[in-house]
C-alpha distance (Angstrom), angle and dihedral (degrees) to the residues before:
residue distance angle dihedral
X1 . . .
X2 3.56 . .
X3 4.17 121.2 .
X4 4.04 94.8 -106.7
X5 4.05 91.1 52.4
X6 4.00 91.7 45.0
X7 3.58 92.4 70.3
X8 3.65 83.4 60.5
X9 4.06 98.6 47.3
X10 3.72 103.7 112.8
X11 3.58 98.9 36.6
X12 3.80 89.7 54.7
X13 4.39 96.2 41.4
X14 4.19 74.0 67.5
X15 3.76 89.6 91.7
X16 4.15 91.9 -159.0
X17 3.98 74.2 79.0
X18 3.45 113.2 21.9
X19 3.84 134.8 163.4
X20 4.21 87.0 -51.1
X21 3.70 91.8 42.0
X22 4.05 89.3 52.2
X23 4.14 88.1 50.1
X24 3.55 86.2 58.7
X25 3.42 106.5 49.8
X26 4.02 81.5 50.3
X27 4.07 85.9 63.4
X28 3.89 97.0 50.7
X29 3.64 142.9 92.7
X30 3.43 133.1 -149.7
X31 3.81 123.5 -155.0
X32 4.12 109.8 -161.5
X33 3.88 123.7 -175.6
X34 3.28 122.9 -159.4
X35 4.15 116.7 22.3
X36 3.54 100.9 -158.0
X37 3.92 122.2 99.2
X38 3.82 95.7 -24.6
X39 4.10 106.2 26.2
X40 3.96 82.8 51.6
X41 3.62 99.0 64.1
X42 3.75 107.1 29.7
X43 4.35 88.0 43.3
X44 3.77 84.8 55.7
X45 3.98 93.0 43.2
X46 3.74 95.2 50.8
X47 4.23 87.6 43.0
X48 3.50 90.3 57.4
X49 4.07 93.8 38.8
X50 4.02 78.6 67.2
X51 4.04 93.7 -114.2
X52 4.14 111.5 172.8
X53 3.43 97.6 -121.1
X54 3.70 149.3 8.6
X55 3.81 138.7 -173.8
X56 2.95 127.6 -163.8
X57 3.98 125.6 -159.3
X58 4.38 121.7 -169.6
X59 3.76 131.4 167.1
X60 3.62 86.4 -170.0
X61 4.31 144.0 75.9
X62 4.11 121.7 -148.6
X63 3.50 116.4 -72.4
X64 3.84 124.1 -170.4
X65 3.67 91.6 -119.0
X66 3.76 90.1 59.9
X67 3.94 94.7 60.2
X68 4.09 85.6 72.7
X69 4.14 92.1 75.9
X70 3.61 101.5 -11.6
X71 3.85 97.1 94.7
X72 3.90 111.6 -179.3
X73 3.60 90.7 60.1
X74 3.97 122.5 84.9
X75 3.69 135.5 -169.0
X76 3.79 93.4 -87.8
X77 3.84 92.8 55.9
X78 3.75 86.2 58.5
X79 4.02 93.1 48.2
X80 3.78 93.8 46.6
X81 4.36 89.3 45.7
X82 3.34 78.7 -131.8
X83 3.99 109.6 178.3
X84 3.83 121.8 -111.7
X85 3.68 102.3 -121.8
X86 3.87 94.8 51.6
X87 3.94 94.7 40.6
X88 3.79 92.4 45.3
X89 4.26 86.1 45.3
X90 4.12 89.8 57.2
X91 4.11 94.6 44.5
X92 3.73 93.3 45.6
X93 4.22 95.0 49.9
X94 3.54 86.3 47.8
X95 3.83 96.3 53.3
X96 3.99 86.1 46.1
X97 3.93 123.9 9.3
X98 3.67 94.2 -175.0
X99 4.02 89.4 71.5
X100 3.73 120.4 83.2
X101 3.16 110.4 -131.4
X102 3.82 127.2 -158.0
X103 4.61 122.0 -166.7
X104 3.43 112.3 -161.8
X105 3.57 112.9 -169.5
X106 4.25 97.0 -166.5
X107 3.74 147.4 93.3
X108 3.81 100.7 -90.2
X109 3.70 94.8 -122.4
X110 3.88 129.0 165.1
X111 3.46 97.2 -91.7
X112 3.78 99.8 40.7
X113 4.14 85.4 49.4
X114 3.97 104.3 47.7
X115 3.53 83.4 46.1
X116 3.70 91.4 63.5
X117 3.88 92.6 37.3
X118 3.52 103.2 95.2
X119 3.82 115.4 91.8
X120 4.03 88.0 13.1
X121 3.99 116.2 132.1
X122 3.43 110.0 172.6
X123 4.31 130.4 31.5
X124 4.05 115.0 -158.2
X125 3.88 114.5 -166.8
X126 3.32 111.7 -131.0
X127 3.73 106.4 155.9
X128 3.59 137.7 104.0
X129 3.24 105.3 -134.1
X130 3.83 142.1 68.1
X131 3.69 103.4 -129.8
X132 3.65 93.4 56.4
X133 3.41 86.9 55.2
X134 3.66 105.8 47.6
X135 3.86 72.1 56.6
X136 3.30 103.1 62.0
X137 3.73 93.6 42.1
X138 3.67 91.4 61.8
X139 4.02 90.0 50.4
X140 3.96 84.6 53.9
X141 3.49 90.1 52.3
X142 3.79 99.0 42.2
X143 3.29 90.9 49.6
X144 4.03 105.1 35.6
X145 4.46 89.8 -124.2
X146 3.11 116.1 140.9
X147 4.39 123.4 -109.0
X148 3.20 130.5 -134.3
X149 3.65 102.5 -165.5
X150 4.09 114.0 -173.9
X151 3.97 125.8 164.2
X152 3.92 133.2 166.3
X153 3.73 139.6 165.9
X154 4.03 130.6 172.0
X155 4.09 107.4 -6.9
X156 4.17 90.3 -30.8
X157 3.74 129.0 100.3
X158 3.73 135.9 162.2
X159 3.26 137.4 178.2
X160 4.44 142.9 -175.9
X161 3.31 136.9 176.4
X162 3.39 109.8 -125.8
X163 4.54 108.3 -155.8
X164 3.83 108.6 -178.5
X165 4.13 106.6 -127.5
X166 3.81 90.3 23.0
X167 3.41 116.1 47.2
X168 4.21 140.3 33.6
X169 3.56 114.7 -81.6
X170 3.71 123.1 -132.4
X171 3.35 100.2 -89.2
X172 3.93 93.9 50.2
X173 3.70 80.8 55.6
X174 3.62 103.6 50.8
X175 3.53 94.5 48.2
X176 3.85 99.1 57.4
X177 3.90 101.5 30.3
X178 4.26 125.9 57.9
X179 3.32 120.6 -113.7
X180 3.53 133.2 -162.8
X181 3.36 118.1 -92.2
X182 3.32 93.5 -164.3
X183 4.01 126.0 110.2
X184 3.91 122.7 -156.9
X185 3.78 90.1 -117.6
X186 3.89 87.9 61.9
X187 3.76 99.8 42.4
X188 4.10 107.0 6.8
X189 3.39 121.6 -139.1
X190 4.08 138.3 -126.0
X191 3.96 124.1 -132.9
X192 3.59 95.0 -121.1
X193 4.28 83.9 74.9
X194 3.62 96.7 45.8
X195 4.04 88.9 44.4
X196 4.04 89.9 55.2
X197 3.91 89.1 42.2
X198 4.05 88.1 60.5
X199 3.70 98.8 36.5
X200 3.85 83.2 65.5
X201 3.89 95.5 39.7
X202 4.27 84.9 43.0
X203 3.83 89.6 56.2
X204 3.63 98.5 42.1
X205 4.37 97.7 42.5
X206 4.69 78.1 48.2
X207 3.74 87.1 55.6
X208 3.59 104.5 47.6
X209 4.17 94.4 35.8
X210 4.17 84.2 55.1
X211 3.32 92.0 52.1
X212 3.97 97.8 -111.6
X213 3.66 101.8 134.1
X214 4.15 98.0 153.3
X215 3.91 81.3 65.0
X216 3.93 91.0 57.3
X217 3.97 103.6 120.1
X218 3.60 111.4 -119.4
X219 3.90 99.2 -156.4
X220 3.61 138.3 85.8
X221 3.51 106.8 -122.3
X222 4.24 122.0 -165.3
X223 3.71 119.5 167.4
X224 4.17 132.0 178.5
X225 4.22 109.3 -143.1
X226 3.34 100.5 -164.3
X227 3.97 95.0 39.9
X228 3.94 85.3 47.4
X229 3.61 92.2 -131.7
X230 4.06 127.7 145.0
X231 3.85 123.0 -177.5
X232 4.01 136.1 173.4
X233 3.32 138.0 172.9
X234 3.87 137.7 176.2
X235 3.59 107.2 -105.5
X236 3.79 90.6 -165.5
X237 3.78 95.7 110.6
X238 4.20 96.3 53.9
X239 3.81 95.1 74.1
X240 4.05 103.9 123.6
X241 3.78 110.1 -160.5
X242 3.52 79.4 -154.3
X243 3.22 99.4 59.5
X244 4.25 118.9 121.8
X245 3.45 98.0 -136.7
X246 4.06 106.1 41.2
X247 3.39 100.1 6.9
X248 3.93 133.7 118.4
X249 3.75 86.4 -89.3
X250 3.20 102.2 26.4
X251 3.99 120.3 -174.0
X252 4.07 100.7 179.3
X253 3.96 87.3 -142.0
X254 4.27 91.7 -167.7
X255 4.03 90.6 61.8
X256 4.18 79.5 63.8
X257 3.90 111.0 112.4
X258 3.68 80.9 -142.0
X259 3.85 93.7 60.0
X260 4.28 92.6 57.6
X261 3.79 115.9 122.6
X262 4.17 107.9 -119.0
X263 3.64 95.2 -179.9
X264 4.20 130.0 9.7
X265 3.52 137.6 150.1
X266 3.63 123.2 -102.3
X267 4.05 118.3 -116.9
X268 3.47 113.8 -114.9
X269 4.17 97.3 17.1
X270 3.37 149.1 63.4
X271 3.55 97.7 -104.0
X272 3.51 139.0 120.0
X273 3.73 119.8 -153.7
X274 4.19 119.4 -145.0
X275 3.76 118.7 -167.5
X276 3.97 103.4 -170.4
X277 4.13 111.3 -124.4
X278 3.56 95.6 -134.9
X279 4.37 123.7 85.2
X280 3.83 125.1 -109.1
X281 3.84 121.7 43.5
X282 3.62 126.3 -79.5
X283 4.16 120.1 -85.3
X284 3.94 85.6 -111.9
X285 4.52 95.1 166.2
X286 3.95 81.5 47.4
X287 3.60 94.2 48.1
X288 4.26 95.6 33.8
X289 4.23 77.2 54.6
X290 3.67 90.0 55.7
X291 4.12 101.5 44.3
X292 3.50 89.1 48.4
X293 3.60 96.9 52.3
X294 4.19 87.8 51.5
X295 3.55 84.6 56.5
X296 3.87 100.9 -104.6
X297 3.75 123.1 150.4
X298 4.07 116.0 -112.1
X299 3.38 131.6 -178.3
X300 3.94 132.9 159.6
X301 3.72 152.5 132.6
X302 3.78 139.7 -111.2
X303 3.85 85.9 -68.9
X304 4.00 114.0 35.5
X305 3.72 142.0 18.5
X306 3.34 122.0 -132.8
X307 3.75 125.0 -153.8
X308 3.86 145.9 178.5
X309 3.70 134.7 -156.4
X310 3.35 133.1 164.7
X311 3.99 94.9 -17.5
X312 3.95 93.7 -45.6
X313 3.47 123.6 113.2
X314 3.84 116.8 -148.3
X315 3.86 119.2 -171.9
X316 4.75 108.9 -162.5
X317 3.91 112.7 -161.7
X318 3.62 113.2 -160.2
X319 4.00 93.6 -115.8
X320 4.13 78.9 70.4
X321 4.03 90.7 -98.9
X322 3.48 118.0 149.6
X323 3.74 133.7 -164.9
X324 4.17 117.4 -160.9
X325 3.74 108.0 -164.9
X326 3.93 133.7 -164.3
X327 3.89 87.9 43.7
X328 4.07 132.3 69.0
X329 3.91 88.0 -174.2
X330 3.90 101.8 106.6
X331 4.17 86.9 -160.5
X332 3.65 87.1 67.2
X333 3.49 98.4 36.1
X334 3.69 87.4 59.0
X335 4.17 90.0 54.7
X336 3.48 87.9 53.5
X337 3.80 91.9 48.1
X338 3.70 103.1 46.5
X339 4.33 85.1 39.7
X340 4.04 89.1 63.9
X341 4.28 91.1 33.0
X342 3.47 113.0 29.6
């Protein structure tokens, strides 16, 4: 056996994979949104499983609350605000070279995300929040690849695999099942949930990247850890044909540009996130120039710009993002803003 196949030995002496099984998960690529609790795990799964290709897409940098659950990311991540995507992209090619590996330092929006689309096989949820999503699902159904979808907050986790053709979309799903209304800045959450959340999303994304569809599970699975609950239930019956987004006329609504998000608070932090309406990015040395001439404390790295005024800390991405902390009222948050912009 030669040194790059090696790596792979166990994995492949499980025969559901096998030497074939192994070549194919060589050929694929994984797209992941969101590398935070979730996209940190299964990304470093799949880099390790020896999968061609990975990208990675974060609106976020490391915060010191992350480090709890969040396990790619180290103390000096958090010093050096040092976004997700990018600090995620240099762990995972050091745990495995062979893997292309692809940071993405954006808000996955529809036009950032069907132009990635093209040679994509697999899509991992690992977001926190709905919209993004309802998102994704449509870009699964557009483009017949398969979903992973995976979410958890407090002790709770659940998890389906979403198959265009075969199986309810999101949307069917959400419409017949409760979900929890619940955020993990209301209620927390412990590692042990997100851990159970990506075994199940780990299995599934190894099955479909080896080729083993038949072993796809067909049921929507949630379970409580600390309540010592498990529940699932064949989701079969909830396809709509009416439904917008995998329907028999199907519309995939979230690929709209009227459906993007322009402002939303971040799970898990008093922050408010402002996308500016307007196209092009934001003159950031121009306006860096101008808050340091006013006096105002700025800091940053290749990929942000920090800066302070009058208590407020305001974090600029180069894709014209901003982040407002100390505040989850998006009024505010929009002072701030237009204070430091104009």
């Amino acid at each position: 056996m030669d040194f790059q196949m090696e790596r792979y030995s166990r994995q492949m002496l499980f025969k559901p994979i096998g030497p074939e099984g192994q070549k194919e998960i060589g050929k694929k690529h994984a797209l992941i949104v969101g590398v935070g609790a979730l996209g940190t795990h299964t990304s470093e799964l799949l880099a390790r499983a020896g999968v061609r290709k990975l990208t990675l897409i974060d609106r976020d940098y490391v915060d010191m609350s992350n480090l709890q659950r969040q396990h790619l990311f180290t103390e000096k991540d958090v010093k050096g605000q040092w976004p997700k995507a990018e600090a995620a992209k240099e762990r995972l090619k050091s745990i495995n070279s062979q893997v292309e590996v692809e940071g993405i330092v954006a808000q996955a929006d529809a036009v950032l995300l069907e132009g990635l689309i093209e040679d994509v096989d697999l899509l991992v949820d690992g977001t926190d929040n709905f919209e993004t999503r309802f998102l994704m699902n449509d870009l699964a159904q557009k483009y017949k690849i398969p979903y992973v979808f995976g979410s958890c907050v407090g002790s709770f986790g659940m998890t389906f695999t979403i198959v265009p053709g075969q199986t309810p979309c999101l949307q069917c799903l959400i419409k017949k099942l409760p979900m929890q209304g619940q955020t993990c800045d209301t209620v927390g959450i412990i590692a042990p949930a997100v851990q159970m959340v990506t075994a199940h999303q780990g299995a599934e994304a190894l099955k479909i990247l080896s080729g083993n569809m038949d072993a796809v599970r067909k049921t929507y699975v949630s379970f409580d850890l600390w309540e010592n609950e498990y529940l699932s239930l064949k989701a079969g019956a909830l396809k709509e044909s009416g439904c917008l987004s995998c329907g028999e006329s199907p519309e995939y609504p979230f690929l709209q540009s009227d459906q993007e998000m322009k402002v939303a608070v971040l799970c898990g932090r008093d922050t408010v996130q402002i996308r500016h309406a307007y196209n092009g990015d934001l003159p950031l040395k121009q306006l860096v120039d101008q808050w340091r001439s006013a006096g105002l404390a700025v800091g940053g790295n290749p990929f942000l710009i920090s800066v302070e005024k009058d208590g407020t800390k305001a974090v600029f991405f180069k894709d014209g993002r901003a982040l407002i902390h100390g505040t989850r009222d998006v009024n505010e948050a929009r002072k701030i803003y237009h204070s430091l912009v104009g």
